[in-house]
C-alpha positions as CSV (number, residue, x, y, z in Angstrom):
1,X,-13.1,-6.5,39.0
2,X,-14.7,-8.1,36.1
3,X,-13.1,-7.0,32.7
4,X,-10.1,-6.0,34.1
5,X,-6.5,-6.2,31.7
6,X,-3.2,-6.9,32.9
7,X,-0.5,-7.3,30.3
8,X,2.5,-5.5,29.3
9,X,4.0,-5.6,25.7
10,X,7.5,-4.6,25.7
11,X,10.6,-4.2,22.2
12,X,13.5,-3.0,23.6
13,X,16.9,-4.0,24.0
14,X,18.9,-6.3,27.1
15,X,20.9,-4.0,29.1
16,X,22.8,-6.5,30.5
17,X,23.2,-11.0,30.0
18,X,20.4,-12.8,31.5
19,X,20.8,-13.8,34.9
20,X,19.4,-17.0,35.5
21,X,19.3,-18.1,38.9
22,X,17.4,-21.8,40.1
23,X,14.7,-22.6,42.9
24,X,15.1,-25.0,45.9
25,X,13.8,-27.6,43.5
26,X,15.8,-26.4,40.5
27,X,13.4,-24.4,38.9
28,X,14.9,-21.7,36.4
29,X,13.9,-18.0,36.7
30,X,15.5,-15.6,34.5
31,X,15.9,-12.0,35.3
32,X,16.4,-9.5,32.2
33,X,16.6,-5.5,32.1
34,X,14.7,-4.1,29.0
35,X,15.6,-0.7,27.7
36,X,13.0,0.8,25.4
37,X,13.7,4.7,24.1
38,X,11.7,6.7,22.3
39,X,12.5,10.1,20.4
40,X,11.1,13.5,19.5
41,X,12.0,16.7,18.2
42,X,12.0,19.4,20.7
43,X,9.6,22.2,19.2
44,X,11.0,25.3,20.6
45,X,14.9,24.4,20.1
46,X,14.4,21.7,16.9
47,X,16.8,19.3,18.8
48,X,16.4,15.5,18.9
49,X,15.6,14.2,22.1
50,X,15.5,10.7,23.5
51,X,14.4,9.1,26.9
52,X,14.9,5.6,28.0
53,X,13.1,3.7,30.3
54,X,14.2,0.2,32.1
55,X,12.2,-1.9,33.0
56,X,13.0,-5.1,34.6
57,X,11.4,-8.5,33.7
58,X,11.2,-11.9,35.1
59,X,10.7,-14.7,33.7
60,X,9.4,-18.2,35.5
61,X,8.3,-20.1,32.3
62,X,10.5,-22.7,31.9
63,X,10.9,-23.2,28.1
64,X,11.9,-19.5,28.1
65,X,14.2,-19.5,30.7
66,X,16.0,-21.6,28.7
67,X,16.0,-19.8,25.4
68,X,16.9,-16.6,27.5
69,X,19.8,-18.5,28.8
70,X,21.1,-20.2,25.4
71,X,20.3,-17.3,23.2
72,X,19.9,-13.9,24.9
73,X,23.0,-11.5,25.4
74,X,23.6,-8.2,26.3
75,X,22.0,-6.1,23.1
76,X,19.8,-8.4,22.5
77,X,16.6,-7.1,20.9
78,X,13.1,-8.6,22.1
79,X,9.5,-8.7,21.7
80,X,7.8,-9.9,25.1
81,X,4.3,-9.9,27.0
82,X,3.7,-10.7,30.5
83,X,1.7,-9.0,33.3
84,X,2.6,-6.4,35.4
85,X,3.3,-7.1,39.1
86,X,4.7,-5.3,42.3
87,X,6.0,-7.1,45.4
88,X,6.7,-6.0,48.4
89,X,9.8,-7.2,50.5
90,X,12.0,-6.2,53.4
91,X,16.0,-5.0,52.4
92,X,18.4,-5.6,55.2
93,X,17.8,-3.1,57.7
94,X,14.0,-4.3,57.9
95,X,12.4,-1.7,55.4
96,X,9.6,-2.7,53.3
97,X,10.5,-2.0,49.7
98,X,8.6,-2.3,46.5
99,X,9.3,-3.6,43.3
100,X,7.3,-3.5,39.9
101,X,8.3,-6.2,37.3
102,X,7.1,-7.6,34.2
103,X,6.1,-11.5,35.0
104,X,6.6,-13.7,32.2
105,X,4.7,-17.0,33.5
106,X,2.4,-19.4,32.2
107,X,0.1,-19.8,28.8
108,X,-0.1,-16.0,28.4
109,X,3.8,-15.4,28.1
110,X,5.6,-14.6,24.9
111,X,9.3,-14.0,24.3
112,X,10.3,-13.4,20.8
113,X,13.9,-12.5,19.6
114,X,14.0,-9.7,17.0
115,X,17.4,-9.7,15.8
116,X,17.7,-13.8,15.4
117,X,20.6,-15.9,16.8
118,X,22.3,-15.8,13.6
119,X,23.7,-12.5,14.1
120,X,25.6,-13.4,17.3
121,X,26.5,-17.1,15.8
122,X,27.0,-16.7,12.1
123,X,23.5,-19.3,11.6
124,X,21.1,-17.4,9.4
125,X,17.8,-18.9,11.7
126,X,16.1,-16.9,14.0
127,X,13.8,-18.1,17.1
128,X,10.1,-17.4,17.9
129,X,10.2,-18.3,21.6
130,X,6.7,-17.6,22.4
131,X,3.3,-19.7,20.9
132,X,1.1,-17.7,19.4
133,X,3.5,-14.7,17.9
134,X,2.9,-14.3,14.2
135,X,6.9,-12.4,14.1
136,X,8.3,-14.0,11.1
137,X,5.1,-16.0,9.7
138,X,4.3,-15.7,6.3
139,X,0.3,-16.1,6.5
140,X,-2.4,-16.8,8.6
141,X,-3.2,-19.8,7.0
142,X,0.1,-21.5,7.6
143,X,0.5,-20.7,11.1
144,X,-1.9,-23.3,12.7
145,X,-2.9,-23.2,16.3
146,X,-0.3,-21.6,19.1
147,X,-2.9,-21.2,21.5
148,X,-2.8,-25.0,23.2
149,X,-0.6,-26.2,25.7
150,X,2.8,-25.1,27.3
151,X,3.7,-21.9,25.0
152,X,7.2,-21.3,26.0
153,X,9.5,-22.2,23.8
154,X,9.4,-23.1,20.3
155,X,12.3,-24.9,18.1
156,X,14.4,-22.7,15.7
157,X,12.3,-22.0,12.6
158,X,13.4,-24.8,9.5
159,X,13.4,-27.6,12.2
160,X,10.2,-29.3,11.5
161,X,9.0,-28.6,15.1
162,X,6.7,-26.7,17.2
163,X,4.0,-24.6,17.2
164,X,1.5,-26.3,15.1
165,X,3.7,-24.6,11.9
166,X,2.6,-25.9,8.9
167,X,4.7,-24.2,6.9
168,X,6.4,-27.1,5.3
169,X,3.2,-28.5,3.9
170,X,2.2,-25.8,1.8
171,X,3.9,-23.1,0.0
172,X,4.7,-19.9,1.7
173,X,2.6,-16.9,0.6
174,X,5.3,-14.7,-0.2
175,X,6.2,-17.5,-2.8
176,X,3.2,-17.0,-4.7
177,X,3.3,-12.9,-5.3
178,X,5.1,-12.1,-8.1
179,X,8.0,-9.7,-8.7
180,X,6.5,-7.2,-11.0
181,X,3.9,-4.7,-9.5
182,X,0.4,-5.3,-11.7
183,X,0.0,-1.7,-12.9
């Protein structure tokens, strides 16, 4: 079908550590559980209500695997996109079964931590691990081109690296606004 859209944008939180298993030829693939909630206020009783939802996500990029690996833990809080996909496979006692993931492989993947390293580590940094997320980036002018290439995973912000960043060339935008509101 021409036209057609297939991608998933998830924030939520890691229900459990990343479990990173390897393929025959050593390939990573990292498997994550996602919880996103949402809340409401129950009209007829006034009573806060919240649902969660898992959703499990794997992830065959490389670069990401390994920042899911180095950096992700159980709390965790993440932006992602990938694609949704179901696959259908046989348990044990020959039944097909079905599972619907969210598939985090190739150029169109992004993994982005929200709550930064630092707060697990005691380092202040915080990692954009897919190109082409603007999370943390002070203007459109200093954030270059992501869209080229392998976009898995980028180097910790402050390291000079990655992502066609050319933050260290010009000052940031939010040095240049002043302190005082104009009226």
């Amino acid at each position: 079908m021409a036209g057609s859209v297939n991608k998933v944008i998830l924030v939520g939180n890691l229900g459990a550590d990343p479990e990173i298993r390897r393929t025959q030829d050593g390939r990573p693939i990292a498997n994550l559980r996602i919880a996103t909630s949402e809340s409401w206020r129950d009209r007829s009783s006034g009573e806060r209500r919240e649902k969660t939802e898992w959703h499990r996500v794997v992830i065959f990029s490389e670069g990401l695997c390994k920042v899911a690996e180095q950096f992700l833990r159980k709390g965790s809080k993440v932006y992602l996109e990938g694609q949704l996909q179901t696959r259908e496979w046989e348990d044990q006692s020959g039944q097909k079964r079905y599972s619907t993931e969210v598939v985090l492989q190739g150029f169109n993947a992004t993994l982005t931590m929200l709550d930064g390293r630092g707060e697990r580590s005691g380092d202040s940094g915080d990692m954009d691990a897919g190109g082409g997320s603007d999370y943390g980036r002070s203007s459109p002018m200093e954030r270059g081109s992501d869209r080229g290439g392998d976009r898995g995973a980028e180097a910790p912000r402050g390291s000079g690296t990655g992502g066609g960043n050319r933050a260290a060339a010009r000052p940031s935008f939010a040095s240049d606004m002043d302190d005082e509101i104009p009226f």
